[in-house]
N, C-alpha and C positions, 0 to 999 in steps of 0.2 A: 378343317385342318388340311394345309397342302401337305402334300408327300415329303418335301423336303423336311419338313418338321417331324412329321409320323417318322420318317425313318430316322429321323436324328435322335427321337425320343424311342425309338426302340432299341438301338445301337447303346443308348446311355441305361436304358433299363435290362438290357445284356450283361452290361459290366456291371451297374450293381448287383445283381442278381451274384454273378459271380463273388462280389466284394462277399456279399453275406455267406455265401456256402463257405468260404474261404475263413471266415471268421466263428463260423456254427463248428466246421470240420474239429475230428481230433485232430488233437497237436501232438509232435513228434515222429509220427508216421515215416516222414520224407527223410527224418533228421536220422534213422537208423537203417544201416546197409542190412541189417538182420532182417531177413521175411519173416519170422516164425512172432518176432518180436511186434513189427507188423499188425500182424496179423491179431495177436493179443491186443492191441491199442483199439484195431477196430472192434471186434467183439467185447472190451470193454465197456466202446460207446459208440454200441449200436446204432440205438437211433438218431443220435446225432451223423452219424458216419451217411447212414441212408439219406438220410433228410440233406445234407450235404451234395450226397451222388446226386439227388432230384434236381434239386437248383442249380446245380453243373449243367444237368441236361436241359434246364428250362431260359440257362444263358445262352444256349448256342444256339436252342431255340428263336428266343428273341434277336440276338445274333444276324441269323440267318435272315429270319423275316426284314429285318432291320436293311437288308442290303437287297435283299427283296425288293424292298419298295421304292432302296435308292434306284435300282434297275431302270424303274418303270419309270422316274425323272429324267434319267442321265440318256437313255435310249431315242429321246427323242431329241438330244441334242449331241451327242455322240456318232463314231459307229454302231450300230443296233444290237451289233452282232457282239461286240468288245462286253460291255454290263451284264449284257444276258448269258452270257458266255458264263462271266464271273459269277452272276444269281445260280446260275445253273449249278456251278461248281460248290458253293458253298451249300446248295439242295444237296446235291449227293454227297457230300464231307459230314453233315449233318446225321446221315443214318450210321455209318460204320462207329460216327461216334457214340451216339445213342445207344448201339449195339453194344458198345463195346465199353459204355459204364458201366449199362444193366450187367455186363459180365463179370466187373470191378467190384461192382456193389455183391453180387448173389459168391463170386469166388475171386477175393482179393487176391489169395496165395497164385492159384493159378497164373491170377493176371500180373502180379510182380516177378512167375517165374518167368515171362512169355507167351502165354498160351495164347493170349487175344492183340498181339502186337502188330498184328497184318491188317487189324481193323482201324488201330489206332494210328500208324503209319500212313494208312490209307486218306484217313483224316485229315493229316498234319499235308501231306504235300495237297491234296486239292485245298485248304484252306488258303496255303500259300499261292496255287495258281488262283485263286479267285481274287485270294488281296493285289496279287500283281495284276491280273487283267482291269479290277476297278482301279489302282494307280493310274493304268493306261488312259482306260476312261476318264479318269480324270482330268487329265492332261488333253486328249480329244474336246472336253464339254467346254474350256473353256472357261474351266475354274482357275485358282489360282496355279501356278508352275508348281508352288513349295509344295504342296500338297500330293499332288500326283507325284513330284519326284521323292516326298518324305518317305510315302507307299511305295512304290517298286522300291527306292533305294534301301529302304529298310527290309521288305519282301526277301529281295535277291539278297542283302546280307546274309539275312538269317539264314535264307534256301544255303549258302552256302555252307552254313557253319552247320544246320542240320546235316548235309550230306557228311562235310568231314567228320562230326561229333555228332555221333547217333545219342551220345549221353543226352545232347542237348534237346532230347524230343519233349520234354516235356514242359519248356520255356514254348511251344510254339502255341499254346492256347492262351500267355502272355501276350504276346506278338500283337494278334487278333484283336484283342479286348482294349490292349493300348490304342493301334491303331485306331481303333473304332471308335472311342472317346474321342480321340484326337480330331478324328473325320467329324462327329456327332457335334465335339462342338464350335467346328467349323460352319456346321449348315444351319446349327442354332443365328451363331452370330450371323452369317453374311445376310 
């Protein structure tokens, strides 16, 4: 299997991955500004809520690898420095998030009041510089134009609405996952 495919097929089994935590998750959770209420929904369904946090962290996982491998294609027809640059980025984007479900999962309340938002902030912009630097790469490799400009110009969108609307942090692991589809199956087909 060439890398173009391995990471296209990991990129696609990121966002399923995603799909199913998203669909196991309790429901209501997002839909009430009350934490305490919150907080009841997930201790009502525990295991599901857990089992949920895990395939979150096992998307970004795949994710990650997933752009990983695209690295290791695009760098030799790229700048070297641009892809690796963005692998690198979404490696470290990767741990504060991980960090920082296990701390979602073990203390919801805490984490809806704040207490781990420097982890998860941390996450959301290197995620954004890494989708922006593989846009670049994109557009360096000598792929299509749409593609590289759909990535930054989406990137920098959103970087911008995240800066004005910090509400909006939690649409950025949306962003990602779309993207990635979008990228995955672009490398399927070409």
């Amino acid at each position: 299997m060439d890398t173009q495919r391995l990471s296209a097929i990991l990129l696609i089994a990121g966002f399923a991955v995603l799909m199913v935590a998203w669909l196991i998750g309790p429901r209501g959770i997002y839909q009430t500004p009350d934490l305490q209420r919150r907080v009841r929904i997930i201790e009502e369904y525990k295991t599901r809520w857990n089992i949920a946090q895990s395939l979150i962290v096992l998307s970004l996982l795949l994710t990650t690898s997933g752009f990983f491998v695209l690295n290791t294609q695009l760098y030799t027809v790229a700048n070297a420095w641009v892809p690796t640059l963005g692998a690198v980025a979404f490696i470290f984007a990767f741990i504060p998030a991980a960090l920082f479900l296990y701390r979602q999962t073990t203390d919801p309340l805490g984490s809806y009041e704040g207490a781990y938002s420097g982890m998860e902030t941390l996450y959301y912009w290197l995620a954004l510089a890494a989708l922006l630097l593989f846009g670049i790469a994109f557009l360096q490799a000598g792929l299509p134009v749409w593609l590289g400009y759909v990535t930054v110009g989406a990137t920098l969108l959103f970087g911008i609405v995240f800066l004005v609307n910090s509400g909006a942090r939690f649409l950025t692991p949306g962003l990602v996952v779309v993207l990635s589809l979008v990228i995955a199956i672009f490398l399927l087909r070409q």
